[in-house]
mmCIF file as Biopython writes it, N, C-alpha, C and O atoms, coordinates in Angstrom:
data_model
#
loop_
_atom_site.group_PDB
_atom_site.id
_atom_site.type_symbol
_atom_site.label_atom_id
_atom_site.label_alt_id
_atom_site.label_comp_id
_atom_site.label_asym_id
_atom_site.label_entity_id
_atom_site.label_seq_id
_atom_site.pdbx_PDB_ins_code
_atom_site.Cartn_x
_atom_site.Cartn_y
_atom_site.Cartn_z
_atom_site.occupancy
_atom_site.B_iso_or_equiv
_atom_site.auth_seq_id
_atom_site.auth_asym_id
_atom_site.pdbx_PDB_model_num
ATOM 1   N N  . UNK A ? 1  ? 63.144 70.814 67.614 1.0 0.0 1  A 1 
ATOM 2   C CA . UNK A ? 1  ? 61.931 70.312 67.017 1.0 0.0 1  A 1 
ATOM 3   C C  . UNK A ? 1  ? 61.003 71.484 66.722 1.0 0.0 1  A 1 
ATOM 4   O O  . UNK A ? 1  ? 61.218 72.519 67.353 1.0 0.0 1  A 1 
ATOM 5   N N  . UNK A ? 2  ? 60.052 71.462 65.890 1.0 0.0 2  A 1 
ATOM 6   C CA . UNK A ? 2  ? 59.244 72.298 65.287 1.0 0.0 2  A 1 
ATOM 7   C C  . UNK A ? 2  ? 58.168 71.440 65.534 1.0 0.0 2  A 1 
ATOM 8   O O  . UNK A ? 2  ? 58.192 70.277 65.936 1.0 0.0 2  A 1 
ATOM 9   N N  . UNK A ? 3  ? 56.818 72.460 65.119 1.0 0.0 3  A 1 
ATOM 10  C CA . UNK A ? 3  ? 55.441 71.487 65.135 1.0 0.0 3  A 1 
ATOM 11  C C  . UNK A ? 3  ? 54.405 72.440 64.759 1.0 0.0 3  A 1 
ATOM 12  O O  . UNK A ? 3  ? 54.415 73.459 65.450 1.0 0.0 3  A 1 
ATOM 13  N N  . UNK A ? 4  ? 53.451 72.383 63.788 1.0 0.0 4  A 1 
ATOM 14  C CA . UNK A ? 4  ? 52.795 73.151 63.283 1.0 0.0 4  A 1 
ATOM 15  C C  . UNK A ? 4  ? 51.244 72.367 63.548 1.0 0.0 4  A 1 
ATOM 16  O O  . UNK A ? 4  ? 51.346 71.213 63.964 1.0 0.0 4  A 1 
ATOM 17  N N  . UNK A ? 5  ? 49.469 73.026 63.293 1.0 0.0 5  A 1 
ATOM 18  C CA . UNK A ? 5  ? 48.910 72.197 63.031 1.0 0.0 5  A 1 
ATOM 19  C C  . UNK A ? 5  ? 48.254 72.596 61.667 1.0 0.0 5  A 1 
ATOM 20  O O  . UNK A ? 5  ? 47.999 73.715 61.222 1.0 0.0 5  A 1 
ATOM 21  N N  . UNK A ? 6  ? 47.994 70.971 60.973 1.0 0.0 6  A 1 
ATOM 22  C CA . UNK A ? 6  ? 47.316 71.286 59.528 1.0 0.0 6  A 1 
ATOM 23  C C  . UNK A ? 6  ? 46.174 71.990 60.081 1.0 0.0 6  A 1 
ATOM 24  O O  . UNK A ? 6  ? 45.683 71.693 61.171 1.0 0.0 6  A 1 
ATOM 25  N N  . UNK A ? 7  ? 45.815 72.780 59.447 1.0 0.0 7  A 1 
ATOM 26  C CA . UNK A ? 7  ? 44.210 73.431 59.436 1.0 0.0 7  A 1 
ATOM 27  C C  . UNK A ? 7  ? 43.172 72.945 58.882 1.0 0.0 7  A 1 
ATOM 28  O O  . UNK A ? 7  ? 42.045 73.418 59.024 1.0 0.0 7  A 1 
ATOM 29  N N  . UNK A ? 8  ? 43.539 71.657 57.993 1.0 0.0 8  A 1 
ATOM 30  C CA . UNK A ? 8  ? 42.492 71.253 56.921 1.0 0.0 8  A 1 
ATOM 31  C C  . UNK A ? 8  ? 42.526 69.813 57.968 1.0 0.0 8  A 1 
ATOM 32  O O  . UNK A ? 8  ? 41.371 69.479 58.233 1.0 0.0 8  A 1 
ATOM 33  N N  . UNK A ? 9  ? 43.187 69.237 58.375 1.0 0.0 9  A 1 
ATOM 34  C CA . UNK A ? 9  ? 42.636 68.154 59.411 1.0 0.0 9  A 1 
ATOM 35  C C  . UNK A ? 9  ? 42.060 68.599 60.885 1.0 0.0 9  A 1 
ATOM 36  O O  . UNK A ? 9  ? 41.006 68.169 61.353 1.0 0.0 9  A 1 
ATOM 37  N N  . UNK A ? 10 ? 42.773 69.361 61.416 1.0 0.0 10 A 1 
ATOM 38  C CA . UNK A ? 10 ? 42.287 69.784 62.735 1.0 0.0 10 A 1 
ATOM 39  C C  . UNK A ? 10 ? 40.787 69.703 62.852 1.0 0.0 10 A 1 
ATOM 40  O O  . UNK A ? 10 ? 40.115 70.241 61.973 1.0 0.0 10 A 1 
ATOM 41  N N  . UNK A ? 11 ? 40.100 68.979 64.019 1.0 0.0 11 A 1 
ATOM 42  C CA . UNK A ? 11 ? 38.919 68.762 64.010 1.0 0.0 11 A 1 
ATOM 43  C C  . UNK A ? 11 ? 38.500 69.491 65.551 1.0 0.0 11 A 1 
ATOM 44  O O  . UNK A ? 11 ? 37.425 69.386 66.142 1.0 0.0 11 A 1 
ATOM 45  N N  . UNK A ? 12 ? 39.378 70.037 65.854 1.0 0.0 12 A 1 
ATOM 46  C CA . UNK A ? 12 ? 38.908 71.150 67.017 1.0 0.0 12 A 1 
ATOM 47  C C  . UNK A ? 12 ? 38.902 69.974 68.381 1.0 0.0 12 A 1 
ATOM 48  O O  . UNK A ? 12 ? 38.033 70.241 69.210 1.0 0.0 12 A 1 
ATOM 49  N N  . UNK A ? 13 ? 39.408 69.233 68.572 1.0 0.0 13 A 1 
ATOM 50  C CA . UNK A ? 13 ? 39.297 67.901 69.962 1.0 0.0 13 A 1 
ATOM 51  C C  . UNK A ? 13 ? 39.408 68.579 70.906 1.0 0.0 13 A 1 
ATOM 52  O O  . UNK A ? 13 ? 38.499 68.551 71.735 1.0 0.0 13 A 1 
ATOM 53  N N  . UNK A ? 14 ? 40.185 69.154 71.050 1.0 0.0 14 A 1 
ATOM 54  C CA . UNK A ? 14 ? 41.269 69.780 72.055 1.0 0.0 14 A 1 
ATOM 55  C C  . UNK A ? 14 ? 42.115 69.369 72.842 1.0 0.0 14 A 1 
ATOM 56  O O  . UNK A ? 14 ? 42.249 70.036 73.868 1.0 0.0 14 A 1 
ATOM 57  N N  . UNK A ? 15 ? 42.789 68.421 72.706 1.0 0.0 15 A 1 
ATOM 58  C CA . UNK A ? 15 ? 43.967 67.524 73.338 1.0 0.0 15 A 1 
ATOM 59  C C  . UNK A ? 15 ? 44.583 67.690 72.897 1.0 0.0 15 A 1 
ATOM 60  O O  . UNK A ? 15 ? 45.290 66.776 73.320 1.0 0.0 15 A 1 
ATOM 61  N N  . UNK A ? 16 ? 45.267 68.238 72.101 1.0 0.0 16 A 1 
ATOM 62  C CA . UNK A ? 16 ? 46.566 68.969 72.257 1.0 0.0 16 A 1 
ATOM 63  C C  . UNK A ? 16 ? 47.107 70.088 72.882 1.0 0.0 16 A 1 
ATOM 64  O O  . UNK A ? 16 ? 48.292 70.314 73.129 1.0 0.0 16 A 1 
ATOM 65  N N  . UNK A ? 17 ? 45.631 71.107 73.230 1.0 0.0 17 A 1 
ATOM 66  C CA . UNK A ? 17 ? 45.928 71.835 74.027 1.0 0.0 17 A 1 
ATOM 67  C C  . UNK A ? 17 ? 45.662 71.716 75.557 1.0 0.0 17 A 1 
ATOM 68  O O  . UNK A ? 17 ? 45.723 72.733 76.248 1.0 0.0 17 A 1 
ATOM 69  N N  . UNK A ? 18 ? 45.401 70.636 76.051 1.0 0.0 18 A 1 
ATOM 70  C CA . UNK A ? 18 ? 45.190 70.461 76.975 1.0 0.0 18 A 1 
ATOM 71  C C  . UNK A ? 18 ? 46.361 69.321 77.370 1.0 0.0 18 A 1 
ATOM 72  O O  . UNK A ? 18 ? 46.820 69.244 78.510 1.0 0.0 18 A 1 
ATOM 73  N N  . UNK A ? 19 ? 46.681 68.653 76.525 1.0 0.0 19 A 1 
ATOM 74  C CA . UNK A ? 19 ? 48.056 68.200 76.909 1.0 0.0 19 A 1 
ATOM 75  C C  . UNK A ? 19 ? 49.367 69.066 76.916 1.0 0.0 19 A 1 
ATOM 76  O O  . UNK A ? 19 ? 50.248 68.739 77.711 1.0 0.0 19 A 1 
ATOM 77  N N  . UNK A ? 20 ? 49.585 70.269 75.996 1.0 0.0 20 A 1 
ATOM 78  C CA . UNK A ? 20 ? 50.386 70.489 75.752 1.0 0.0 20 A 1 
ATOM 79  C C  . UNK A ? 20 ? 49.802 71.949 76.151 1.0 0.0 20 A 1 
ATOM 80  O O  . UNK A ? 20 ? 49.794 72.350 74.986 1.0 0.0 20 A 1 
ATOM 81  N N  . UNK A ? 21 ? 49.300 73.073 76.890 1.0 0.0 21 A 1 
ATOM 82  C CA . UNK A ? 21 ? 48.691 74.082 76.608 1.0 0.0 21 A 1 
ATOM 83  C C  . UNK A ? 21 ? 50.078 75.245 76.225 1.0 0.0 21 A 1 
ATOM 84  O O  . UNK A ? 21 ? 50.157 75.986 75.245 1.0 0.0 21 A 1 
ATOM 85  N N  . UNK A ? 22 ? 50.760 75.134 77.003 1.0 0.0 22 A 1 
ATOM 86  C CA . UNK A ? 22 ? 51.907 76.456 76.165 1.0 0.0 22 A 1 
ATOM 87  C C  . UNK A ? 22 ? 52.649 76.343 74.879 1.0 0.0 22 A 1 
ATOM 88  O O  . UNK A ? 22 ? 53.528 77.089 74.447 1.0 0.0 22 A 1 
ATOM 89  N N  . UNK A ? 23 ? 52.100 75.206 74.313 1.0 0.0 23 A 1 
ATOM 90  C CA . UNK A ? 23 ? 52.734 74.951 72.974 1.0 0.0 23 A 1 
ATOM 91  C C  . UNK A ? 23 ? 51.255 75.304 72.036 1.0 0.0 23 A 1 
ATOM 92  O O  . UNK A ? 23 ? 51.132 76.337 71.378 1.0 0.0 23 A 1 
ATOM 93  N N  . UNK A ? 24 ? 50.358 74.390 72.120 1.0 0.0 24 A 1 
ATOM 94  C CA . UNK A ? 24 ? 49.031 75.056 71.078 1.0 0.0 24 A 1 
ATOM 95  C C  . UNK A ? 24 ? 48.039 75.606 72.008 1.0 0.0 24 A 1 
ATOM 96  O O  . UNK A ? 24 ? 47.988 75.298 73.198 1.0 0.0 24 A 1 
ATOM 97  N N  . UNK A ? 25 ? 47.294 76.390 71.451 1.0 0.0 25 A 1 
ATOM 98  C CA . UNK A ? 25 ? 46.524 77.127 71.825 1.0 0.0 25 A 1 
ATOM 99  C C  . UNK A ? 25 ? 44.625 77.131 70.767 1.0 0.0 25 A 1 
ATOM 100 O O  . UNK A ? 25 ? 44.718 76.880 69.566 1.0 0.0 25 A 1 
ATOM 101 N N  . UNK A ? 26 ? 43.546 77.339 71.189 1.0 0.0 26 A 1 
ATOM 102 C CA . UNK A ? 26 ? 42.739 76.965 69.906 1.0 0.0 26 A 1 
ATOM 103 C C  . UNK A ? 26 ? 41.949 78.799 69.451 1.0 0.0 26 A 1 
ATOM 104 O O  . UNK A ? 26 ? 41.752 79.837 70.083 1.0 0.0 26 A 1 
ATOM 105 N N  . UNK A ? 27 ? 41.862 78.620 68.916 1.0 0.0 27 A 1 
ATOM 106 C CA . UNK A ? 27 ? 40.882 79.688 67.918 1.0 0.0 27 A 1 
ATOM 107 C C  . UNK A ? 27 ? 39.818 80.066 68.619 1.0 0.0 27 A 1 
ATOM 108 O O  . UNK A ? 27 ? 39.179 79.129 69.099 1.0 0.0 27 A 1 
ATOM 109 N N  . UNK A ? 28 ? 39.365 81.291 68.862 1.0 0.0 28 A 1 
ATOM 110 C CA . UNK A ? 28 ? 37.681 81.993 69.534 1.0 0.0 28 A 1 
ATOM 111 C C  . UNK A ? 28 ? 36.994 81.589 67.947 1.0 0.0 28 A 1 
ATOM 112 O O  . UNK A ? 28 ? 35.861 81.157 68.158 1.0 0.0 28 A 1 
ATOM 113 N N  . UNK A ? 29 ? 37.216 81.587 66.872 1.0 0.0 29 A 1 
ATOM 114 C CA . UNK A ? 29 ? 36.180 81.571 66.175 1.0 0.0 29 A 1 
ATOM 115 C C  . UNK A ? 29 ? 36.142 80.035 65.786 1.0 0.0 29 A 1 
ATOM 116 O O  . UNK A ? 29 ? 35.020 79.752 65.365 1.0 0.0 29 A 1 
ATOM 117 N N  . UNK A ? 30 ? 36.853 79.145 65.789 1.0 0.0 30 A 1 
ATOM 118 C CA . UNK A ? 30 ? 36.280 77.751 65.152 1.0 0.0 30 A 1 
ATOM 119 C C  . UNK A ? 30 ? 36.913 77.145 65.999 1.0 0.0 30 A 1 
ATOM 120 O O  . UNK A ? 30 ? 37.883 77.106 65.241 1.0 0.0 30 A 1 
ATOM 121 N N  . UNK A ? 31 ? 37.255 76.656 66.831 1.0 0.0 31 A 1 
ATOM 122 C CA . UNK A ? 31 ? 37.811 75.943 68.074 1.0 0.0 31 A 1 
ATOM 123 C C  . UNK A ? 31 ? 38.970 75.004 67.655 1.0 0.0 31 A 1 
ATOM 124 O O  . UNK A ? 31 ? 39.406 74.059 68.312 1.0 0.0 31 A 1 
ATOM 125 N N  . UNK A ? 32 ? 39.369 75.416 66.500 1.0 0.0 32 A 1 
ATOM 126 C CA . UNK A ? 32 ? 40.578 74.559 66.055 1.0 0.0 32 A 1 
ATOM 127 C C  . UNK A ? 32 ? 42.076 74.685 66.572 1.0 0.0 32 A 1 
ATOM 128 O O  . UNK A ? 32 ? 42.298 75.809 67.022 1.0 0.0 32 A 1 
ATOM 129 N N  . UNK A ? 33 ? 43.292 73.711 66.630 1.0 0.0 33 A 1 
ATOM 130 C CA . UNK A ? 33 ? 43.939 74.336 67.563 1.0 0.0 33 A 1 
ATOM 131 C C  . UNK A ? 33 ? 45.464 75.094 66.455 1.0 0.0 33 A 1 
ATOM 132 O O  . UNK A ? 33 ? 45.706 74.808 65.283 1.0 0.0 33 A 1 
ATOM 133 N N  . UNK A ? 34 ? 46.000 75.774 67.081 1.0 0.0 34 A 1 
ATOM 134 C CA . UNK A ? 34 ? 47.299 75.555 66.342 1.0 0.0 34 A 1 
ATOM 135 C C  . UNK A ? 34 ? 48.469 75.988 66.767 1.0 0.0 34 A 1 
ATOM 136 O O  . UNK A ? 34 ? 48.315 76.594 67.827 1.0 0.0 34 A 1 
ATOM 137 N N  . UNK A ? 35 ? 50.083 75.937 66.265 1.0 0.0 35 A 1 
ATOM 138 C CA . UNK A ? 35 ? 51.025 75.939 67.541 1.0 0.0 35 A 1 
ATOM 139 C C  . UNK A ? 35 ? 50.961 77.461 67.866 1.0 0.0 35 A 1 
ATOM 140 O O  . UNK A ? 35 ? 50.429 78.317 67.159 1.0 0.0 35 A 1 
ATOM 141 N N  . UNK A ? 36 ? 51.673 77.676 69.202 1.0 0.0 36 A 1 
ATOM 142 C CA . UNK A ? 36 ? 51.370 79.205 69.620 1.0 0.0 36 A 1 
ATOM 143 C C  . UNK A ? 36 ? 52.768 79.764 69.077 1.0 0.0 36 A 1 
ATOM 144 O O  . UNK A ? 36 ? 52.936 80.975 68.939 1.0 0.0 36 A 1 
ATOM 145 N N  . UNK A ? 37 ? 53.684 78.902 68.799 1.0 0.0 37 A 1 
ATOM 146 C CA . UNK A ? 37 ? 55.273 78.874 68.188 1.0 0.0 37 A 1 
ATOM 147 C C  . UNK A ? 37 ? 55.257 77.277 67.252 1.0 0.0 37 A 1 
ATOM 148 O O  . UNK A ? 37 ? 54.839 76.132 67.424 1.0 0.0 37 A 1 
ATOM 149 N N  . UNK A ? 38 ? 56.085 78.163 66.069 1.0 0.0 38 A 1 
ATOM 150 C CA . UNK A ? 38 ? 56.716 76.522 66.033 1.0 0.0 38 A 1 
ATOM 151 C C  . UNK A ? 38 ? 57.961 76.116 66.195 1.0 0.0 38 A 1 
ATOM 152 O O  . UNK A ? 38 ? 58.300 74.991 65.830 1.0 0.0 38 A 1 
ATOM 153 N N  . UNK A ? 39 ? 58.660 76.824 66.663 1.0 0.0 39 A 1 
ATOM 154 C CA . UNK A ? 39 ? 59.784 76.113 67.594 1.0 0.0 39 A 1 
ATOM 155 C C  . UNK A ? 39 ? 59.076 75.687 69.104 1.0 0.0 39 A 1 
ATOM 156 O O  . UNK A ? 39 ? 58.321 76.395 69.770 1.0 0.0 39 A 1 
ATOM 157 N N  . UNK A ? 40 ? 59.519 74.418 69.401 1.0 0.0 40 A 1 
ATOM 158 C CA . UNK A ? 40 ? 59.374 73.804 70.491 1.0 0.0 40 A 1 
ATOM 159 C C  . UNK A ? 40 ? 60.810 74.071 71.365 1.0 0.0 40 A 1 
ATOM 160 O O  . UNK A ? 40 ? 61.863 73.530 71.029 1.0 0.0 40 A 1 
ATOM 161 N N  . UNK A ? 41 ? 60.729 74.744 72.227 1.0 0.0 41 A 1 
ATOM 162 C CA . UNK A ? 41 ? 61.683 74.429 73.578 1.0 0.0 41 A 1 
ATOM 163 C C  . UNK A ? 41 ? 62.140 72.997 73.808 1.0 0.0 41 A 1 
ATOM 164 O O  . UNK A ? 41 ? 61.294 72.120 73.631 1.0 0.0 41 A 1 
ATOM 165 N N  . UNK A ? 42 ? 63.459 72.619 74.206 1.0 0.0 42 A 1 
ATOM 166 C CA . UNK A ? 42 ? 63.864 71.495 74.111 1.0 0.0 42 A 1 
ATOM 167 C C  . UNK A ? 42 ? 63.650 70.278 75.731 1.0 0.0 42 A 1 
ATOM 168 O O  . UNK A ? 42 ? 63.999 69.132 76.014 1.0 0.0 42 A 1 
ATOM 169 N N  . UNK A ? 43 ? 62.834 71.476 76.459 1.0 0.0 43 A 1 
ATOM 170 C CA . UNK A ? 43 ? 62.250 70.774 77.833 1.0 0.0 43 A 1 
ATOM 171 C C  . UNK A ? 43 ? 60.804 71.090 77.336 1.0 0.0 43 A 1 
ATOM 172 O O  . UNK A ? 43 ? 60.089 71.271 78.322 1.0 0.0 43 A 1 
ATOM 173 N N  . UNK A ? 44 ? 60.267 71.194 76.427 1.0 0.0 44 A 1 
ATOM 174 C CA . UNK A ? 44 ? 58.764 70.583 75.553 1.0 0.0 44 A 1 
ATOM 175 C C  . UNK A ? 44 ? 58.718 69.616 75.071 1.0 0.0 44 A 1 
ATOM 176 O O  . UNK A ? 44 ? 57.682 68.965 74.933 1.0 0.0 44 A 1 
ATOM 177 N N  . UNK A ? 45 ? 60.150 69.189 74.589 1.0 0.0 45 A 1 
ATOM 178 C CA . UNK A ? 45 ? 59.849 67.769 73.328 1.0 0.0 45 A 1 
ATOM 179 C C  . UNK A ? 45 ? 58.888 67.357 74.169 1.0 0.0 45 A 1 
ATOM 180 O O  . UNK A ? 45 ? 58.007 68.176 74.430 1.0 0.0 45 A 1 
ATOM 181 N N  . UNK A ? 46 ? 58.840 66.367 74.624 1.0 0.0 46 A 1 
ATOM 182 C CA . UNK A ? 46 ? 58.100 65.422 75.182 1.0 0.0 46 A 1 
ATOM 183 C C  . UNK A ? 46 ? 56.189 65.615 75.099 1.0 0.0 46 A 1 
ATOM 184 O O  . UNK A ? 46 ? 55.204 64.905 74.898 1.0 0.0 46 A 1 
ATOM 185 N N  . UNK A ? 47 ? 56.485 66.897 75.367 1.0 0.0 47 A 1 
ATOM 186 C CA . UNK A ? 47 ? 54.716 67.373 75.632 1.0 0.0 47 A 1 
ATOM 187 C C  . UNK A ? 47 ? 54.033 67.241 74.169 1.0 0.0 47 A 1 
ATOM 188 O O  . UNK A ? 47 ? 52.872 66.925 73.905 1.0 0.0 47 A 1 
ATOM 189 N N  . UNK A ? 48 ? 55.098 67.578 73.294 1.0 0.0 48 A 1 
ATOM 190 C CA . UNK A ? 48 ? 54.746 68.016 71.839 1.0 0.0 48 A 1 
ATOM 191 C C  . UNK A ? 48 ? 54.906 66.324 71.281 1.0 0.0 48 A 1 
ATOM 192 O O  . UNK A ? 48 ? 53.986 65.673 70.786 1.0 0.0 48 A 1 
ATOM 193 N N  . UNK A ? 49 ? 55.884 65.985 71.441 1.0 0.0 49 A 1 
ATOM 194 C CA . UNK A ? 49 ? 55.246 64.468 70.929 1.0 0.0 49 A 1 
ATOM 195 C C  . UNK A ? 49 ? 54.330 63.614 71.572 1.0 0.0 49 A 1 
ATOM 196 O O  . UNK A ? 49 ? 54.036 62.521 71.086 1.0 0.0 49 A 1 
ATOM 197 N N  . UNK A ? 50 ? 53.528 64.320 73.364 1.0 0.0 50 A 1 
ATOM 198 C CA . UNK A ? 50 ? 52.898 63.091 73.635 1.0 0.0 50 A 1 
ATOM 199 C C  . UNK A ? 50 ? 51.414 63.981 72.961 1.0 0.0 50 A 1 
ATOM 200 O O  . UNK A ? 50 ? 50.425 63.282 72.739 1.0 0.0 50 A 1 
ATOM 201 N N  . UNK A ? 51 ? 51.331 65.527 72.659 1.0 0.0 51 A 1 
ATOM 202 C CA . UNK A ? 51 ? 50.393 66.170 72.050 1.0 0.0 51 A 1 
ATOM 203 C C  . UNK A ? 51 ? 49.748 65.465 70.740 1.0 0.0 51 A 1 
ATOM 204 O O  . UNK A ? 51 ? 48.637 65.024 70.448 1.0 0.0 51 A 1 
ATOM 205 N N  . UNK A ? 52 ? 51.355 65.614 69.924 1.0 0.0 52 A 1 
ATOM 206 C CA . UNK A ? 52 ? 50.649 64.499 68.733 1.0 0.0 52 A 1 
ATOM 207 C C  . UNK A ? 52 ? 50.403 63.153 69.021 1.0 0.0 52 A 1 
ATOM 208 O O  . UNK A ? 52 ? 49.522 62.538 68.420 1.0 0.0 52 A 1 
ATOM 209 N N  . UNK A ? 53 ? 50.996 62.714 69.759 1.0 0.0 53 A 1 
ATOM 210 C CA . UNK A ? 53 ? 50.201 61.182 69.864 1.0 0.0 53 A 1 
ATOM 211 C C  . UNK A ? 53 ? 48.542 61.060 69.942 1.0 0.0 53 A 1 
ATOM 212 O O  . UNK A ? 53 ? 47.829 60.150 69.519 1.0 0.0 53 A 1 
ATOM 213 N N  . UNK A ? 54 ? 48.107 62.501 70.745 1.0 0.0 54 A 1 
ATOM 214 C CA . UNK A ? 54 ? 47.234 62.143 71.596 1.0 0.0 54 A 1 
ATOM 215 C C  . UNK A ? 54 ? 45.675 62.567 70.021 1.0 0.0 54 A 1 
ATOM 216 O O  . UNK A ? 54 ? 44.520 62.150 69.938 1.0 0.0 54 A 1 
ATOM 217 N N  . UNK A ? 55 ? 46.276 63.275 69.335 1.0 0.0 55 A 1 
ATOM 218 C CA . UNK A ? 55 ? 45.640 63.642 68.353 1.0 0.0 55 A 1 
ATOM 219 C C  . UNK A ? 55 ? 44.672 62.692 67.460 1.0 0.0 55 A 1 
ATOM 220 O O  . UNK A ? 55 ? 45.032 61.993 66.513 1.0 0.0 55 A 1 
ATOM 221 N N  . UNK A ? 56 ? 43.232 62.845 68.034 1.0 0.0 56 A 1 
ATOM 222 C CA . UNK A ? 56 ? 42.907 62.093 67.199 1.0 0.0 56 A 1 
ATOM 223 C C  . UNK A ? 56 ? 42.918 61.771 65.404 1.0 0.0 56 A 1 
ATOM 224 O O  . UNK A ? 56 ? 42.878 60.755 64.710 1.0 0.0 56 A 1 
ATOM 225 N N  . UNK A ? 57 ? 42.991 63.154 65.166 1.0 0.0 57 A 1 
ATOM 226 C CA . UNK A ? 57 ? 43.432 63.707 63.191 1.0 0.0 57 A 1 
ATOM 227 C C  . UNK A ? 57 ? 44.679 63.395 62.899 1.0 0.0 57 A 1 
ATOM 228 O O  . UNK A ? 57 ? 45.125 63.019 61.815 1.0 0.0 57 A 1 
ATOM 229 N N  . UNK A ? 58 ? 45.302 63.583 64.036 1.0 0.0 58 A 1 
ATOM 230 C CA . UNK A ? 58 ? 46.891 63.165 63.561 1.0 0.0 58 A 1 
ATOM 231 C C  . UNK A ? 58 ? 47.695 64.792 62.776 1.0 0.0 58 A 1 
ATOM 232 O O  . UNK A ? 58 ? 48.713 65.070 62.141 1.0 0.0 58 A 1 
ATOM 233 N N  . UNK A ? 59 ? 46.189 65.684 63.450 1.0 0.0 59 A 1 
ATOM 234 C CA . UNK A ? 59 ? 46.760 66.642 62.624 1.0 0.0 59 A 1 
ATOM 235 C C  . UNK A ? 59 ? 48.513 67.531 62.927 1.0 0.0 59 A 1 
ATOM 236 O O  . UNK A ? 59 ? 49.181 68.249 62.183 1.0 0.0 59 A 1 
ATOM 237 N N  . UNK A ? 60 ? 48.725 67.092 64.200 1.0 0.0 60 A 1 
ATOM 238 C CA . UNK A ? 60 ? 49.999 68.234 64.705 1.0 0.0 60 A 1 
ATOM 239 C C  . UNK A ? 60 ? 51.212 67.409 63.849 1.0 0.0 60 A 1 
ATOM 240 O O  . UNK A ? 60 ? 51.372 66.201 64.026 1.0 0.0 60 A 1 
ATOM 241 N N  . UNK A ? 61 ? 52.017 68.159 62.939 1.0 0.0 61 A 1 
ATOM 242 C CA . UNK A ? 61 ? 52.987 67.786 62.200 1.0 0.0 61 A 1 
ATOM 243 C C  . UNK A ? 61 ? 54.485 68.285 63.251 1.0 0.0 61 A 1 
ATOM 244 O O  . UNK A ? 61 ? 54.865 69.396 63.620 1.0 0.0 61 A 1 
ATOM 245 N N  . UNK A ? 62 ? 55.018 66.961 63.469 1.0 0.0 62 A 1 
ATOM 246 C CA . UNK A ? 62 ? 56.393 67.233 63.671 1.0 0.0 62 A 1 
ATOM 247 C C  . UNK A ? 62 ? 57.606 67.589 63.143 1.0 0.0 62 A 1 
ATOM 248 O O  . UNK A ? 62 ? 57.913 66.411 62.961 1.0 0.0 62 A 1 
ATOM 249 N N  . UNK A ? 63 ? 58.030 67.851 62.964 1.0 0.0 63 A 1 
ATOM 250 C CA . UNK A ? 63 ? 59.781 68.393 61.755 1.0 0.0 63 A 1 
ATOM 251 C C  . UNK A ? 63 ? 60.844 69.093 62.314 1.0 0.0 63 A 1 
ATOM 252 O O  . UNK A ? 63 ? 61.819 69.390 61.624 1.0 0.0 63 A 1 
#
């Protein structure tokens, strides 16, 4: 699995990195988040799909 975040939805929440913190990480200058990789480790799936669930923008794209 892969997982990127849009930059044009990201609204800076931070629950994805707080669900998921070794997968996204957020920005010092606009608090937005985005993946720190986009390959996901295959003992991550889980974090990375409960990350996007948790998204209120819906911004973290899975593929």
């Amino acid at each position: 699995m892969k997982v990127r975040v849009d930059p044009d939805i990201c609204q800076g929440h931070t629950l994805c990195a707080m669900t998921a913190p070794n997968l996204f990480e957020l920005s010092d200058i606009d608090g937005h988040a985005h993946a720190v990789g986009e390959d996901v480790p295959a003992e991550a799936e889980t974090l990375a799909k409960e990350a996007a669930r948790t998204c209120p923008e819906q911004a973290i794209i899975r593929f």
